[in-house]
N, CA, C and O atoms as CSV, one atom per row, in Angstrom:
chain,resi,resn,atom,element,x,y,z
A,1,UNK,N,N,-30.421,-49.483,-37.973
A,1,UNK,CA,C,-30.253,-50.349,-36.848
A,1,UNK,C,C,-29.673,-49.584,-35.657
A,1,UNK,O,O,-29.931,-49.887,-34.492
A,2,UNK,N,N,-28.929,-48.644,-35.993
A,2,UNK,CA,C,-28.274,-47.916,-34.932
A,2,UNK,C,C,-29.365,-47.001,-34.009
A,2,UNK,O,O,-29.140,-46.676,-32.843
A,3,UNK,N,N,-30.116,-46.786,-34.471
A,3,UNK,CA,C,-30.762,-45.794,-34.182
A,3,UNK,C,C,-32.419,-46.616,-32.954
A,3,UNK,O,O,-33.011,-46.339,-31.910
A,4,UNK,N,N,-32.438,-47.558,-33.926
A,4,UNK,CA,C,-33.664,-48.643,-32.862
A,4,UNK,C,C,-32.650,-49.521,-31.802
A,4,UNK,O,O,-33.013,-50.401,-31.021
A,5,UNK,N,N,-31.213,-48.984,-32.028
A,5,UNK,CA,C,-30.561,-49.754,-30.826
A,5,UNK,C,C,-31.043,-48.773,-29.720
A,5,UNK,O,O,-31.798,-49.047,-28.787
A,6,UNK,N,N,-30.442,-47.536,-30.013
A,6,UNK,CA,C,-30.303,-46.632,-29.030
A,6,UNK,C,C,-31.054,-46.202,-28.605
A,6,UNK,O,O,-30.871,-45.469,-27.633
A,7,UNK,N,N,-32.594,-46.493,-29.241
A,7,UNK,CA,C,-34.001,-46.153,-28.369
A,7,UNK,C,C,-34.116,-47.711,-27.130
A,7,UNK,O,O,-34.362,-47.623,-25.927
A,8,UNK,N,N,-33.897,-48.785,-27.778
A,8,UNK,CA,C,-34.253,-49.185,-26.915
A,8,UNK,C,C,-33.215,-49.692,-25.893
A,8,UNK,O,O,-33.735,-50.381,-25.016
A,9,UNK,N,N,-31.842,-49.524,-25.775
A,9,UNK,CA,C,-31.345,-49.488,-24.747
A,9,UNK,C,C,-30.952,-48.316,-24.141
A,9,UNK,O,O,-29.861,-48.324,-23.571
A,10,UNK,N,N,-32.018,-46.692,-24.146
A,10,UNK,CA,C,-31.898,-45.770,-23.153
A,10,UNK,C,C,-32.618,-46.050,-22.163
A,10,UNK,O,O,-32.460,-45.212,-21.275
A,11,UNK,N,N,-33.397,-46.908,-21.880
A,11,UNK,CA,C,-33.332,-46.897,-20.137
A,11,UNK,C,C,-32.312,-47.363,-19.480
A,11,UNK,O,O,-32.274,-47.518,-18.259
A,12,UNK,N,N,-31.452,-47.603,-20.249
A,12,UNK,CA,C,-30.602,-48.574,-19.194
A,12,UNK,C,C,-29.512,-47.558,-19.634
A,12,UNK,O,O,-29.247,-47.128,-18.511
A,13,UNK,N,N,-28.760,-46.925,-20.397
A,13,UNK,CA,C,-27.784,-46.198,-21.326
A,13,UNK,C,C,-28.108,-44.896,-20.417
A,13,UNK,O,O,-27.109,-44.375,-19.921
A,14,UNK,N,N,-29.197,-44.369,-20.163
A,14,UNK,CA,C,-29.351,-43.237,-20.438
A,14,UNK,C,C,-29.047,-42.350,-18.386
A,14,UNK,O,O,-28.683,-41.199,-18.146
A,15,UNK,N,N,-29.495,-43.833,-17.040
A,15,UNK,CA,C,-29.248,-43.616,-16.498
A,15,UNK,C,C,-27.658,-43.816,-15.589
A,15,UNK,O,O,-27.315,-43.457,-14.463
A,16,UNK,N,N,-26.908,-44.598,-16.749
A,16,UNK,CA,C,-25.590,-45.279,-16.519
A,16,UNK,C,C,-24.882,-44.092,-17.123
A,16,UNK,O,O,-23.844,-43.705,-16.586
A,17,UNK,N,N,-25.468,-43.325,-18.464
A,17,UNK,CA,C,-24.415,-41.973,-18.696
A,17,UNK,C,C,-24.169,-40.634,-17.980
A,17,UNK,O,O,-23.284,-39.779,-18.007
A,18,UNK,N,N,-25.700,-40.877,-17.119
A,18,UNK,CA,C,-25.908,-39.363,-16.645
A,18,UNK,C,C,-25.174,-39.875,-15.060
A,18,UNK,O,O,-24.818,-38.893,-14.409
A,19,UNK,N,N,-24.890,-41.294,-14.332
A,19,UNK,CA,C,-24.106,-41.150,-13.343
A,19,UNK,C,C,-22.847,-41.155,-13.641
A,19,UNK,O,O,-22.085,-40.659,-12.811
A,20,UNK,N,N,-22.175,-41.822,-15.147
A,20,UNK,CA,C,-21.455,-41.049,-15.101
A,20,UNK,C,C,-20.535,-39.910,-14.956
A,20,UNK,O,O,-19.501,-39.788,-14.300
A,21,UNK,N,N,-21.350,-38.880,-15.954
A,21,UNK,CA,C,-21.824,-37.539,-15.870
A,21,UNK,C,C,-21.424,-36.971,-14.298
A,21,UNK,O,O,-20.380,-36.343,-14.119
A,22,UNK,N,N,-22.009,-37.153,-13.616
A,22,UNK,CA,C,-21.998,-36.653,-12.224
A,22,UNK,C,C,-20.506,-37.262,-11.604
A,22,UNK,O,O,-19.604,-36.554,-11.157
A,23,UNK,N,N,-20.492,-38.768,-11.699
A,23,UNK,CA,C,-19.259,-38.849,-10.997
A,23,UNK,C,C,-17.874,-38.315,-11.894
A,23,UNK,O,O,-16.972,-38.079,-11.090
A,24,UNK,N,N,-17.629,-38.168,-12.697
A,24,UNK,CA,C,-16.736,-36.822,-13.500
A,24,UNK,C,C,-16.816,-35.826,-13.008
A,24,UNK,O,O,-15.707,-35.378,-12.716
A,25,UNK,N,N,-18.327,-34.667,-12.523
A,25,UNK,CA,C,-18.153,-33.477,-11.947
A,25,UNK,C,C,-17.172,-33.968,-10.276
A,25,UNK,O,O,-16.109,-33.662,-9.735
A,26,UNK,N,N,-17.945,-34.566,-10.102
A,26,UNK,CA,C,-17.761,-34.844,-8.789
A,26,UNK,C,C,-16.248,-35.364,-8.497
A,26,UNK,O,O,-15.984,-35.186,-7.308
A,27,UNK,N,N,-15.405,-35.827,-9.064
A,27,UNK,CA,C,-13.770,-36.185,-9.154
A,27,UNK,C,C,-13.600,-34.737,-9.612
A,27,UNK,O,O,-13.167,-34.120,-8.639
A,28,UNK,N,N,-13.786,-33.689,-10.949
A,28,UNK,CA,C,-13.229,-32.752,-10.959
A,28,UNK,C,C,-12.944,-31.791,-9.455
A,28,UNK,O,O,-11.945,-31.330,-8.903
A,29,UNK,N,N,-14.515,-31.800,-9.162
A,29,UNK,CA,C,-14.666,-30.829,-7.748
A,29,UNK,C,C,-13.751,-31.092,-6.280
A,29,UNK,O,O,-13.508,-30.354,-5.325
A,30,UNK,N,N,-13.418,-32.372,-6.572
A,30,UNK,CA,C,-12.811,-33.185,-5.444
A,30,UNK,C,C,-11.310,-32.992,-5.634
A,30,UNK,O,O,-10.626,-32.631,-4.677
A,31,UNK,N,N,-10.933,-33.150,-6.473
A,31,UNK,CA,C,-9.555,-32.554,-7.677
A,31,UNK,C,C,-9.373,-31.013,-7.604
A,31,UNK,O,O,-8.195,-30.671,-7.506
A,32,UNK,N,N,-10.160,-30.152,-7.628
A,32,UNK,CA,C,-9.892,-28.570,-7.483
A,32,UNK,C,C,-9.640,-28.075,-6.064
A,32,UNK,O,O,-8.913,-27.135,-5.741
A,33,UNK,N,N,-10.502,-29.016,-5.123
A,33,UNK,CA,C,-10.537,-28.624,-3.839
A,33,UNK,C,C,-9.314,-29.212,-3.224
A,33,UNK,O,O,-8.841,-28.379,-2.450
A,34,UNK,N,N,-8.726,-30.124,-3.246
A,34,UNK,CA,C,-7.657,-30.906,-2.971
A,34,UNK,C,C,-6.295,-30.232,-3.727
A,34,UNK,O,O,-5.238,-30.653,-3.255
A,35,UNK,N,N,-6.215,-29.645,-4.386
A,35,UNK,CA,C,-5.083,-28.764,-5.040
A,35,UNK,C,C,-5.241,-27.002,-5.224
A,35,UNK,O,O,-4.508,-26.311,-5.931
A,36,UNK,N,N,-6.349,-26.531,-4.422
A,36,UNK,CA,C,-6.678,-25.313,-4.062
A,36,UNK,C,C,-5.542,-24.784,-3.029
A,36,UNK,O,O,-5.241,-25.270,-1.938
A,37,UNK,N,N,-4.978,-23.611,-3.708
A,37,UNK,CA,C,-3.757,-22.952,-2.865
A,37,UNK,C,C,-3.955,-22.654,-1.426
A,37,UNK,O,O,-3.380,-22.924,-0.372
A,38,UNK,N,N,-5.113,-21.916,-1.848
A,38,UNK,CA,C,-5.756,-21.225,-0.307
A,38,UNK,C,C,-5.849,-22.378,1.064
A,38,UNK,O,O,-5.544,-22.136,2.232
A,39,UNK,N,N,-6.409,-23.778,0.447
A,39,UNK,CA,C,-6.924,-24.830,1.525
A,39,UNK,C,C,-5.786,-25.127,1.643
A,39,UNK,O,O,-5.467,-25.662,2.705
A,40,UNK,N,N,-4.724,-24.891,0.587
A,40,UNK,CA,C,-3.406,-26.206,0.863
A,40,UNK,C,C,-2.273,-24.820,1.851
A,40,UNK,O,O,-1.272,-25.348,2.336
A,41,UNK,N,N,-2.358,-23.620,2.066
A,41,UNK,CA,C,-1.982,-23.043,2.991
A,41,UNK,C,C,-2.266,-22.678,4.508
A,41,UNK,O,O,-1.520,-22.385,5.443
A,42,UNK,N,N,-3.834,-22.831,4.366
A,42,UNK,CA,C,-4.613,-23.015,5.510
A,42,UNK,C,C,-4.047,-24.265,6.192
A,42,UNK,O,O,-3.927,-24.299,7.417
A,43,UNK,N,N,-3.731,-25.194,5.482
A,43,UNK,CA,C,-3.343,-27.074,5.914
A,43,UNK,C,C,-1.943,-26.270,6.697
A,43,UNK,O,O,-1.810,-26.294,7.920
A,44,UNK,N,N,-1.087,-25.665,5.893
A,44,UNK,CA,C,0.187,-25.849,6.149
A,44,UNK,C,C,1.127,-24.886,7.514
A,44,UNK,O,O,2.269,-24.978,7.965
A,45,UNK,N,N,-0.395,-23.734,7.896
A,45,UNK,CA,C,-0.668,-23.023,9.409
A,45,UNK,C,C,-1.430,-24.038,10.369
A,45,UNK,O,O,-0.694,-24.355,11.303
A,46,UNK,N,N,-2.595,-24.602,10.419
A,46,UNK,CA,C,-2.468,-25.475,11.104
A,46,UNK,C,C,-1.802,-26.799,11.408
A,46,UNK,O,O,-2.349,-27.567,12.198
A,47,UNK,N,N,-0.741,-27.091,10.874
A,47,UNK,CA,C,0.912,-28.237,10.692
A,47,UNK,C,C,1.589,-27.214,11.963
A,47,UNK,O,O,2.077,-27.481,13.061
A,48,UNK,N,N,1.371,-26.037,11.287
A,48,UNK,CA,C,2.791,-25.578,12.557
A,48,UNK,C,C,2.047,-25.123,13.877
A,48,UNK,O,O,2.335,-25.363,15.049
A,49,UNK,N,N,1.260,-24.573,13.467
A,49,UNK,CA,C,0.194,-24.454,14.787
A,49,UNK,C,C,0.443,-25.857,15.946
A,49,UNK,O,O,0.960,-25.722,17.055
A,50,UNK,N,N,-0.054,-27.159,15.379
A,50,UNK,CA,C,-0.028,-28.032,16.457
A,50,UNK,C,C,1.462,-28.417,16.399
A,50,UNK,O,O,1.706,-29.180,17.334
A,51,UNK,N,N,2.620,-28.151,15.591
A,51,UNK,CA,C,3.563,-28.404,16.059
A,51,UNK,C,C,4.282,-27.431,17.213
A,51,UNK,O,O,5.038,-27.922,18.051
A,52,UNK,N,N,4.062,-26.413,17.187
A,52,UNK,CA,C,3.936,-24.938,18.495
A,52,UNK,C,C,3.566,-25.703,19.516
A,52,UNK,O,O,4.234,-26.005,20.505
A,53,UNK,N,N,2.312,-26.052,19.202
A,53,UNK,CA,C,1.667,-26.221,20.379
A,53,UNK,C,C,2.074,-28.352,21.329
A,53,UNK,O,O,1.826,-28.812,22.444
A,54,UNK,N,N,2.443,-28.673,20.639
A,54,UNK,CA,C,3.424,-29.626,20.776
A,54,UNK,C,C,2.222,-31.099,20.308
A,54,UNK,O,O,2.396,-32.086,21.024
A,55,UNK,N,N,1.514,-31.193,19.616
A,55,UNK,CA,C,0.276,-32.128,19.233
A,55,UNK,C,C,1.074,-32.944,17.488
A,55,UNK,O,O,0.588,-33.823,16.776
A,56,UNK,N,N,2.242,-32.266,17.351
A,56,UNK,CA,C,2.732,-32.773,16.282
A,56,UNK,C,C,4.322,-32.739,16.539
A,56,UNK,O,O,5.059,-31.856,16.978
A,57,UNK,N,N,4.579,-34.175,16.049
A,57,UNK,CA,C,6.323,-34.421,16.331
A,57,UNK,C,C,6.668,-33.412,15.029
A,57,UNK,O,O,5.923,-32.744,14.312
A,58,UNK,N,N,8.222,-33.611,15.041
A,58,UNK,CA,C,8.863,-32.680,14.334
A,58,UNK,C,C,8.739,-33.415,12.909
A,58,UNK,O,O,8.592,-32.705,11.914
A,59,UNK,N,N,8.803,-35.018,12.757
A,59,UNK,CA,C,9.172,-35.282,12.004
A,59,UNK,C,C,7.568,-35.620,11.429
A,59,UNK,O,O,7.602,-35.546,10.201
A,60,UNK,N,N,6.612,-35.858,11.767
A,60,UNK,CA,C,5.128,-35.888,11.410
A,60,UNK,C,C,4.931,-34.241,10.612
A,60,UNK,O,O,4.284,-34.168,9.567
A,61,UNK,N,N,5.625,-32.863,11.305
A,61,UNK,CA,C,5.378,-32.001,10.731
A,61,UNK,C,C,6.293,-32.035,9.622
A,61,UNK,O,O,5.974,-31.505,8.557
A,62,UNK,N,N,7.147,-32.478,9.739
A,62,UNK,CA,C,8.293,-32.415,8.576
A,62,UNK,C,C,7.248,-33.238,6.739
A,62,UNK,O,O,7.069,-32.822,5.595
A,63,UNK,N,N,6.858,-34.550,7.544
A,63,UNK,CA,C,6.341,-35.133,6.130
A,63,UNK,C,C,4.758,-34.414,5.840
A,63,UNK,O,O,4.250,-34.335,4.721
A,64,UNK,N,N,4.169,-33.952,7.037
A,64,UNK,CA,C,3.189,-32.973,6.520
A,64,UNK,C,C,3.378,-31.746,5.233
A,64,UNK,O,O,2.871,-31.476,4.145
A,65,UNK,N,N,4.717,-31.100,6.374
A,65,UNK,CA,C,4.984,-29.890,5.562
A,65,UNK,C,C,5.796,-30.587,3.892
A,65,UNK,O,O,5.814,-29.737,3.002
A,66,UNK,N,N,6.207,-31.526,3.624
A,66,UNK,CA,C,6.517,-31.871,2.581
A,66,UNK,C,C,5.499,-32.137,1.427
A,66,UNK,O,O,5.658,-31.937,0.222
A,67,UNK,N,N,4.281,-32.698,2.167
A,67,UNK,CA,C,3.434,-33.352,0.818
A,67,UNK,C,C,2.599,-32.147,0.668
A,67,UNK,O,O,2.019,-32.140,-0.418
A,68,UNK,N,N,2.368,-31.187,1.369
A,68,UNK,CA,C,1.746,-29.528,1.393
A,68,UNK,C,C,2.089,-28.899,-0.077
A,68,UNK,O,O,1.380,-28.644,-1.050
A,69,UNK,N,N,3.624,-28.747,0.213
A,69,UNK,CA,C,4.526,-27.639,-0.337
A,69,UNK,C,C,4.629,-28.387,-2.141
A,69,UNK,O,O,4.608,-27.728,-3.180
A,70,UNK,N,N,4.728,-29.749,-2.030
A,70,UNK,CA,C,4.578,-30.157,-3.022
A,70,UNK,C,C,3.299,-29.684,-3.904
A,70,UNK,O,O,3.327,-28.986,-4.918
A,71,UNK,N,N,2.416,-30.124,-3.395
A,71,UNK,CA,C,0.954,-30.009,-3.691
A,71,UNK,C,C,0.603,-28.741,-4.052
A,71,UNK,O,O,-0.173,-28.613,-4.999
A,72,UNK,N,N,1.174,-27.423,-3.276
A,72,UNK,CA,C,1.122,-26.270,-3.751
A,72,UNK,C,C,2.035,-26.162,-4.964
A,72,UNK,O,O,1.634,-25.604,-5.986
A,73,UNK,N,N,3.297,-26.701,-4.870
A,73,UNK,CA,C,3.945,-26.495,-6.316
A,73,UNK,C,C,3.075,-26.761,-7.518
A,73,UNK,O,O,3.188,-25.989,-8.470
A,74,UNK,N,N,2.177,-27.813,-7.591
A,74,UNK,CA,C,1.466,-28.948,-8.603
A,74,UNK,C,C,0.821,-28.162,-8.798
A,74,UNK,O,O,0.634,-27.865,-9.978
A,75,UNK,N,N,0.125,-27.394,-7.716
A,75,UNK,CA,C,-1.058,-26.342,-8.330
A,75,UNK,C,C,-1.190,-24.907,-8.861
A,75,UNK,O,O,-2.073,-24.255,-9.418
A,76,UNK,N,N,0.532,-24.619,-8.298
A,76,UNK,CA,C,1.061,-23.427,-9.078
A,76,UNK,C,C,1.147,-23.247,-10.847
A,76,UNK,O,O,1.230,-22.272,-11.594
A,77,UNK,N,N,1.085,-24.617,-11.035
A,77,UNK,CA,C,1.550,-24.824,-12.799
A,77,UNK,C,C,0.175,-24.817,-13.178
A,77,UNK,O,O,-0.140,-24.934,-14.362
């Protein structure tokens, strides 16, 4: 019985696993890029950049530079 289940509900099984499938890569990739050192230092030169340049209050750079530095910690481990 198991087996004439699973033939006949792969049309419907078979395109619901494979978007699965994809939306998993697609949260991992979104997840690596979002806790990537390199992007999360690049973020944390342009924070002081527009705070130099006066486009960011002190305290906007302050909670910038906080959720940064965190985020790099998270991705250090």
């Amino acid at each position: 019985m198991g087996l004439l289940t699973s033939l006949l509900t792969l049309p419907i099984r078979g395109p619901f696993d494979g978007t699965l499938w994809v939306a998993a890569r697609i949260g991992e990739a979104a997840e690596q890029s979002w806790n990537d050192p390199a992007a999360l230092r690049v973020a944390l030169v342009e924070a002081e950049r527009q705070l130099l340049a006066g486009q960011l209050s002190e305290e906007a750079y302050d909670a910038i530079e906080l959720d940064l530095l965190e985020r790099l910690k998270g991705a250090a481990r």
